[in-house]
PDB file with SEQRES, HELIX, SHEET and CRYST1 records, atoms N, CA, C and O in Angstrom:
SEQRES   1 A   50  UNK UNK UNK UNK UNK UNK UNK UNK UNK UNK UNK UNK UNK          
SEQRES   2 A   50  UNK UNK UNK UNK UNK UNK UNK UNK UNK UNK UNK UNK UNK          
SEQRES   3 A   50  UNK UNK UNK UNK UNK UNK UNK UNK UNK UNK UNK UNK UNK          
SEQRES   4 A   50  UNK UNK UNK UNK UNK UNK UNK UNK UNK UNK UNK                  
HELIX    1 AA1 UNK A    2  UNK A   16  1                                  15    
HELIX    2 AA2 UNK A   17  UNK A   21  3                                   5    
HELIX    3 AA3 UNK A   26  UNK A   30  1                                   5    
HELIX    4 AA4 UNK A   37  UNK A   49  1                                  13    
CRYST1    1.000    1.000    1.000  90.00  90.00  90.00 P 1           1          
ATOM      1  N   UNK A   1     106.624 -10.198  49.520  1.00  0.00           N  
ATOM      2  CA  UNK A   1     107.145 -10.581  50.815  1.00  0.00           C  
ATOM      3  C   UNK A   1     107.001 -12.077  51.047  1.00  0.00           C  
ATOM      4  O   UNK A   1     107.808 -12.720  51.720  1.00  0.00           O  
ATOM      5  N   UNK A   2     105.585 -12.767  50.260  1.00  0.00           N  
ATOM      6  CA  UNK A   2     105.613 -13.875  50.485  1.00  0.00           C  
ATOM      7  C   UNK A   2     107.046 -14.900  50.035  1.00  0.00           C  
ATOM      8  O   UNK A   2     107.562 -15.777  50.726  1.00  0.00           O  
ATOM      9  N   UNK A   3     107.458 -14.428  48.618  1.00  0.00           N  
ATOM     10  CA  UNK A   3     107.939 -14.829  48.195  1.00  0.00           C  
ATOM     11  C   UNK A   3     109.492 -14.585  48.629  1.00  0.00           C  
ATOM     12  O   UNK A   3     110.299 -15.393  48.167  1.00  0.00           O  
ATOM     13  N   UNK A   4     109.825 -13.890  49.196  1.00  0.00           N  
ATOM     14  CA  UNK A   4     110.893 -13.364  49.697  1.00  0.00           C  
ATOM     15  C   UNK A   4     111.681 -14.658  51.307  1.00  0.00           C  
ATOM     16  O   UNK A   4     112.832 -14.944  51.635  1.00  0.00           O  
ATOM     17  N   UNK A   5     110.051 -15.133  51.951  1.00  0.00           N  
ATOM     18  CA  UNK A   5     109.850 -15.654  53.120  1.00  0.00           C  
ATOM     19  C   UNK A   5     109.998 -17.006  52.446  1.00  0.00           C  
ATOM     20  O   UNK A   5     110.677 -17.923  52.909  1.00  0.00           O  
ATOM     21  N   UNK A   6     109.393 -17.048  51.454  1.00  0.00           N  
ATOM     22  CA  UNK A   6     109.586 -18.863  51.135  1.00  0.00           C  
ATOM     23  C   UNK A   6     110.581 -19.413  50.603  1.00  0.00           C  
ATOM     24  O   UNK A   6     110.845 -20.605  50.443  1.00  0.00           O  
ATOM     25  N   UNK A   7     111.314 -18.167  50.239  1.00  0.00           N  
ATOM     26  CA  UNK A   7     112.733 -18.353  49.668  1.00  0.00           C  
ATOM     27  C   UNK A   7     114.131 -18.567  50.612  1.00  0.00           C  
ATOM     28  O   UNK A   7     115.144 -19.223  50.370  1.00  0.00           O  
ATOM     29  N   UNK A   8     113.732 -17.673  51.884  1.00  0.00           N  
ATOM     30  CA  UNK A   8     114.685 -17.801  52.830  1.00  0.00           C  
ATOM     31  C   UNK A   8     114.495 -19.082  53.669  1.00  0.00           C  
ATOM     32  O   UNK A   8     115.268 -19.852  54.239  1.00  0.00           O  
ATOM     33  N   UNK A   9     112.773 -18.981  53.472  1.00  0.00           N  
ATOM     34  CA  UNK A   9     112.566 -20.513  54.365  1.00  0.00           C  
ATOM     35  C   UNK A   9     113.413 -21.971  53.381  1.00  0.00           C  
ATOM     36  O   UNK A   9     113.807 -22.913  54.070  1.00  0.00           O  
ATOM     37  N   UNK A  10     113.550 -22.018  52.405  1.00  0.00           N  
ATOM     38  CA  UNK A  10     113.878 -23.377  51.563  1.00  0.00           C  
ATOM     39  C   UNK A  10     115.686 -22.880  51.777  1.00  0.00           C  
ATOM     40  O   UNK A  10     116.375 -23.713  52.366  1.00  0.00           O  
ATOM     41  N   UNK A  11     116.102 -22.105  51.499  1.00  0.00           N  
ATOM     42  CA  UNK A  11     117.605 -21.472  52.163  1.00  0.00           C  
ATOM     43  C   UNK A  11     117.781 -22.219  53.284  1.00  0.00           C  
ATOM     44  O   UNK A  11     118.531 -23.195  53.257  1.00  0.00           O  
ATOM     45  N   UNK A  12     117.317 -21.964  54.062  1.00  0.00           N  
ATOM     46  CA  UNK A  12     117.681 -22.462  55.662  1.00  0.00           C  
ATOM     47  C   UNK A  12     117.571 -23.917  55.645  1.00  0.00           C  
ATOM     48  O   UNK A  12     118.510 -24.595  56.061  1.00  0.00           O  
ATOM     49  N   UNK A  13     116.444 -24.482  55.176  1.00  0.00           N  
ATOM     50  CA  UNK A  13     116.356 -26.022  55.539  1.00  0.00           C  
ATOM     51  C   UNK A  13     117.024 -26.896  54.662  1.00  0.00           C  
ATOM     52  O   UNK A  13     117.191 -28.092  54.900  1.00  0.00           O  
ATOM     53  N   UNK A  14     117.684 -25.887  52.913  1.00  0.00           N  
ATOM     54  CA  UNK A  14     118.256 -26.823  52.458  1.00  0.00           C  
ATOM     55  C   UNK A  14     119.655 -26.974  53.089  1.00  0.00           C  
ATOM     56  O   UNK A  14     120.162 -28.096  53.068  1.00  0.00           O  
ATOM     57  N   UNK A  15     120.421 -25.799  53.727  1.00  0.00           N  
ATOM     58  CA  UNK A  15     121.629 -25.747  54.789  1.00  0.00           C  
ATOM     59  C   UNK A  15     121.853 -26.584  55.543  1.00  0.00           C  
ATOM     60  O   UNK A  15     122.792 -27.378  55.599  1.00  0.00           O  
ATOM     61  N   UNK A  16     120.349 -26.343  56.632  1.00  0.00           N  
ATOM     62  CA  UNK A  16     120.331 -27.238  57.688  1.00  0.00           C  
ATOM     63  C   UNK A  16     120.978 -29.131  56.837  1.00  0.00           C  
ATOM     64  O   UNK A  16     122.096 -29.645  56.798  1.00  0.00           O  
ATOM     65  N   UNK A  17     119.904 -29.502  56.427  1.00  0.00           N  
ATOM     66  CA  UNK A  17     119.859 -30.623  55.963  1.00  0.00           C  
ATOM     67  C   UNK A  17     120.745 -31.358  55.374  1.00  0.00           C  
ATOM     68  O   UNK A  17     120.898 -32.577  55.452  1.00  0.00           O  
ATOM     69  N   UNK A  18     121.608 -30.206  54.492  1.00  0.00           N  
ATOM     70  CA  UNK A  18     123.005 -30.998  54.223  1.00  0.00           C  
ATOM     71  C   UNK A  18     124.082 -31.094  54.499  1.00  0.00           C  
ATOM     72  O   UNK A  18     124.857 -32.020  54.259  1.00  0.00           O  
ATOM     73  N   UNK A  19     124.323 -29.724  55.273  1.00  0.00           N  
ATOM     74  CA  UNK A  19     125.454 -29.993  56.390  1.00  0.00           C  
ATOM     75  C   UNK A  19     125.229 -30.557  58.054  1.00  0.00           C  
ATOM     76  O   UNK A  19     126.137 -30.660  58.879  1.00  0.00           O  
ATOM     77  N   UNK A  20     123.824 -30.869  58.275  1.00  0.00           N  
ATOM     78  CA  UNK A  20     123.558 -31.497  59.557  1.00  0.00           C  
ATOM     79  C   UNK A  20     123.470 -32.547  59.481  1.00  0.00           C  
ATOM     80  O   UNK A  20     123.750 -33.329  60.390  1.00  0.00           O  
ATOM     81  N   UNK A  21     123.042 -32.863  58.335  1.00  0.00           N  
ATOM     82  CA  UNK A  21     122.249 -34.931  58.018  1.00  0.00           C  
ATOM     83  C   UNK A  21     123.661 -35.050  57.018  1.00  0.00           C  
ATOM     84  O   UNK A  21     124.694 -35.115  57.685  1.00  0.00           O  
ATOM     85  N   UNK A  22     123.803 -35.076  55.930  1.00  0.00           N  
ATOM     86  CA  UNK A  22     124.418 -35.542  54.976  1.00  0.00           C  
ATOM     87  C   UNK A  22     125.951 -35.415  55.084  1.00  0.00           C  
ATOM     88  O   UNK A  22     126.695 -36.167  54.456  1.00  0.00           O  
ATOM     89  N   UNK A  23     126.413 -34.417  55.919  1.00  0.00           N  
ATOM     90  CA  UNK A  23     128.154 -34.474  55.891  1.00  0.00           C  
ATOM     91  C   UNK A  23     128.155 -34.634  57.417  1.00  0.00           C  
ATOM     92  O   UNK A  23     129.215 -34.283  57.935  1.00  0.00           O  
ATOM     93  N   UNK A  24     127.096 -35.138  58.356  1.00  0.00           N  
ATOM     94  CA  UNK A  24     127.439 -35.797  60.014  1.00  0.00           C  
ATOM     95  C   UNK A  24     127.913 -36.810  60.161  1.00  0.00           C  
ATOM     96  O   UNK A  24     127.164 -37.692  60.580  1.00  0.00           O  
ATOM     97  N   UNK A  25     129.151 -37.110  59.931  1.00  0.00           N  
ATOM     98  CA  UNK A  25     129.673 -38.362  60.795  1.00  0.00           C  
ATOM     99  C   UNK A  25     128.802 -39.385  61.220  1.00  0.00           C  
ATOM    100  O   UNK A  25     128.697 -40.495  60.698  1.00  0.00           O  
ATOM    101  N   UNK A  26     128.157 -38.937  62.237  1.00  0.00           N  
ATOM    102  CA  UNK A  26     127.455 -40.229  62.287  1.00  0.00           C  
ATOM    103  C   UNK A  26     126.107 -40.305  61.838  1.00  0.00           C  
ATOM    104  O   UNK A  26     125.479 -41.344  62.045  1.00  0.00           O  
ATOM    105  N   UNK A  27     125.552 -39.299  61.224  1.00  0.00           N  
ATOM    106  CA  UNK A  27     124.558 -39.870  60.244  1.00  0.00           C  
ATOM    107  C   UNK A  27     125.102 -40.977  59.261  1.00  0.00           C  
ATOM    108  O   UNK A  27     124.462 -42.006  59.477  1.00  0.00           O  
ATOM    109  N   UNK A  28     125.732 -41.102  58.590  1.00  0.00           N  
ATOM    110  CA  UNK A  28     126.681 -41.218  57.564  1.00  0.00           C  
ATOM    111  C   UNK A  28     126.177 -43.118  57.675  1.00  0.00           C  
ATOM    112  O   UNK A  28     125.182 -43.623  57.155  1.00  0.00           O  
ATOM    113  N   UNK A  29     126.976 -43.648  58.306  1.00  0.00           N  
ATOM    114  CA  UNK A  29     126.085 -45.158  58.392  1.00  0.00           C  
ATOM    115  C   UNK A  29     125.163 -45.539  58.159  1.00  0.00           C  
ATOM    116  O   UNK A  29     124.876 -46.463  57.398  1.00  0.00           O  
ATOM    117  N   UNK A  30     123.929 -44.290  59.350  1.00  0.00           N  
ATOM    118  CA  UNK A  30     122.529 -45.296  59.075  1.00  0.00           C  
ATOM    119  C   UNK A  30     122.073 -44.680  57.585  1.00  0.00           C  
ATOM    120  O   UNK A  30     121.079 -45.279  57.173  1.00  0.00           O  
ATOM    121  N   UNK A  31     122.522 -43.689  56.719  1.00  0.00           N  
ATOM    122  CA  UNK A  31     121.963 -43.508  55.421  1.00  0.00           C  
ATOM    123  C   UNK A  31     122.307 -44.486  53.849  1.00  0.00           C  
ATOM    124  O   UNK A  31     123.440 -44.773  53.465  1.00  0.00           O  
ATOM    125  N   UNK A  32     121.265 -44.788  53.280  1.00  0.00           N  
ATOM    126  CA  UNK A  32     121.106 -45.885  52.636  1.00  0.00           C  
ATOM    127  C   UNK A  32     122.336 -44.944  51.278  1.00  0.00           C  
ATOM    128  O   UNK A  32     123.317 -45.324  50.638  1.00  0.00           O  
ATOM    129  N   UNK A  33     121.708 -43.855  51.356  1.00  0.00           N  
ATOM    130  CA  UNK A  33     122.480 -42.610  50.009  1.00  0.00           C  
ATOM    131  C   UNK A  33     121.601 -41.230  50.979  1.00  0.00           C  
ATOM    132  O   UNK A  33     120.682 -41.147  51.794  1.00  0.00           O  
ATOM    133  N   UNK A  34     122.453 -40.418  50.356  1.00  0.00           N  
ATOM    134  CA  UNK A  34     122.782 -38.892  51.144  1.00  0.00           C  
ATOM    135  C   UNK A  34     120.798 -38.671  50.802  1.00  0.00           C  
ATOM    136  O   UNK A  34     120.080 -39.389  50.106  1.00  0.00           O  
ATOM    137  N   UNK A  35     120.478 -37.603  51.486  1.00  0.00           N  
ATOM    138  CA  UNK A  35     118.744 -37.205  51.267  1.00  0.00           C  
ATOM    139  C   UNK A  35     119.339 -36.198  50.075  1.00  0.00           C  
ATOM    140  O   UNK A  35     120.394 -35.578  49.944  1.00  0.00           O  
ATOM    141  N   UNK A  36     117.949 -36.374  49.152  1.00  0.00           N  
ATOM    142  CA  UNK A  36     118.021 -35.467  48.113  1.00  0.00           C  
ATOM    143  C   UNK A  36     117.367 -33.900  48.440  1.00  0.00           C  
ATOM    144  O   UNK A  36     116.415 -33.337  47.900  1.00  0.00           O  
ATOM    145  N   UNK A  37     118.213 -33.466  49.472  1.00  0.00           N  
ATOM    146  CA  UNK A  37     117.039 -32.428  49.694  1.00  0.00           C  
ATOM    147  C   UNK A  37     117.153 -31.104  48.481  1.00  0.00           C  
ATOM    148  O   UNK A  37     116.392 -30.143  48.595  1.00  0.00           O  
ATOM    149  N   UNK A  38     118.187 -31.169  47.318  1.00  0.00           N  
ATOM    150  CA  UNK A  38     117.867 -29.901  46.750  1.00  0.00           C  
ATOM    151  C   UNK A  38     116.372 -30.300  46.028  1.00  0.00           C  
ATOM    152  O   UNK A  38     115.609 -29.335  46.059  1.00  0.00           O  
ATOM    153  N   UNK A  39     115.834 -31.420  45.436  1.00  0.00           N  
ATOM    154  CA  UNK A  39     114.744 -31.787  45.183  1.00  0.00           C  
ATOM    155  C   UNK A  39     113.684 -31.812  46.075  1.00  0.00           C  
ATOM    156  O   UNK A  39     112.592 -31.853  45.508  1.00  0.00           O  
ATOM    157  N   UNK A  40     113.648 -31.802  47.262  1.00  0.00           N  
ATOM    158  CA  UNK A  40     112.523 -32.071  47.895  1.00  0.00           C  
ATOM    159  C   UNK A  40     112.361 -30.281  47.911  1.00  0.00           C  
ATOM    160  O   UNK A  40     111.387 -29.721  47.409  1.00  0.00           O  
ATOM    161  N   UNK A  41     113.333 -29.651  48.482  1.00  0.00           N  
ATOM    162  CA  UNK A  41     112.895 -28.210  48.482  1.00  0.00           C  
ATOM    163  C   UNK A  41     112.741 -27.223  47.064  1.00  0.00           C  
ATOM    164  O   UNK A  41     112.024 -26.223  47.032  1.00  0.00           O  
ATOM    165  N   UNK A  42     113.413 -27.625  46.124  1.00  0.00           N  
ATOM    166  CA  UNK A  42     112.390 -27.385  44.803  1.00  0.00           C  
ATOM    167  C   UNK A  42     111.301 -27.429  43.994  1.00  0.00           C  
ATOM    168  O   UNK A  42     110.738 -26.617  43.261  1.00  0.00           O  
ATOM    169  N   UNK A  43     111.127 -28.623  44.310  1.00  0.00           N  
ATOM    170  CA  UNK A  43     109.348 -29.209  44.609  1.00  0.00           C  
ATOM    171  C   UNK A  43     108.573 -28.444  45.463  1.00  0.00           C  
ATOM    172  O   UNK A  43     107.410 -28.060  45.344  1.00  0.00           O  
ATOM    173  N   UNK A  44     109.264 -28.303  46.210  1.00  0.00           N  
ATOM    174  CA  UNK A  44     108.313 -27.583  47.406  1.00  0.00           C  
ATOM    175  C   UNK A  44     107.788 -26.177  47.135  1.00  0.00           C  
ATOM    176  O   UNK A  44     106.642 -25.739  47.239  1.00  0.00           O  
ATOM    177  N   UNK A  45     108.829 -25.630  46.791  1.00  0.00           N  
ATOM    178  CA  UNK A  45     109.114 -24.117  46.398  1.00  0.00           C  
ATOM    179  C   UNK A  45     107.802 -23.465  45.213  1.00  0.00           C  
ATOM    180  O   UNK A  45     106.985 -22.547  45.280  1.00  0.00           O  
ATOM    181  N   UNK A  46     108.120 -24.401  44.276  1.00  0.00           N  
ATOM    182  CA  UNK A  46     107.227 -24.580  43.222  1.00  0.00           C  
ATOM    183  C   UNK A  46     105.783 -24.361  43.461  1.00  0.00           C  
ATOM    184  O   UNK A  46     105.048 -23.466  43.042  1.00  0.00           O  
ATOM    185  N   UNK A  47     105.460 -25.686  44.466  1.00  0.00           N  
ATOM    186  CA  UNK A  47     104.249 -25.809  44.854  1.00  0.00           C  
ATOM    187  C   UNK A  47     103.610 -24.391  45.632  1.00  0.00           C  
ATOM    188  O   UNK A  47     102.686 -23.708  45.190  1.00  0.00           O  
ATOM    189  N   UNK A  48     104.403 -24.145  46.966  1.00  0.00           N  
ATOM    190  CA  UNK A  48     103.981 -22.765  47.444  1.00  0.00           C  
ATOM    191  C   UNK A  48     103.430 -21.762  46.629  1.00  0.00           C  
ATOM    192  O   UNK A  48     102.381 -21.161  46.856  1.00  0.00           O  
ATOM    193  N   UNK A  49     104.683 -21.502  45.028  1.00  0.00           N  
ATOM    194  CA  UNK A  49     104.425 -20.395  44.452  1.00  0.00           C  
ATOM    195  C   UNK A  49     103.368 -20.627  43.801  1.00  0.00           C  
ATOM    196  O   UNK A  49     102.949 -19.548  43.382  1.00  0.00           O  
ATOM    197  N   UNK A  50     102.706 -21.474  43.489  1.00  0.00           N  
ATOM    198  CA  UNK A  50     101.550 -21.784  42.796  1.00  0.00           C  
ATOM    199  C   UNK A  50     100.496 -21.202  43.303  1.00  0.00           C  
ATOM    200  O   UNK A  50      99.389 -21.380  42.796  1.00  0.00           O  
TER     201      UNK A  50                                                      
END                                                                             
């Protein structure tokens, strides 16, 4: 179950993150380059399951 929960949790925030931050209009200016979030939440993922 844990694993089930940490999976839906990295689902959701990698969604959120790239269609809210990275394809927003007006995010789009102040970003230097798009956030790498499939990396930050793979990393992450990893770490939990550990």
């Amino acid at each position: 179950m844990v694993t089930f929960t940490a999976s839906v949790t990295c689902i959701l925030v990698l969604v959120l993150i790239k269609e809210g931050v990275n394809s927003n209009k007006d995010c789009q200016p102040h970003l230097i380059m798009p956030v790498p979030i499939e990396l930050v939440v793979v990393s992450t993922d990893k770490t939990m399951m550990a």
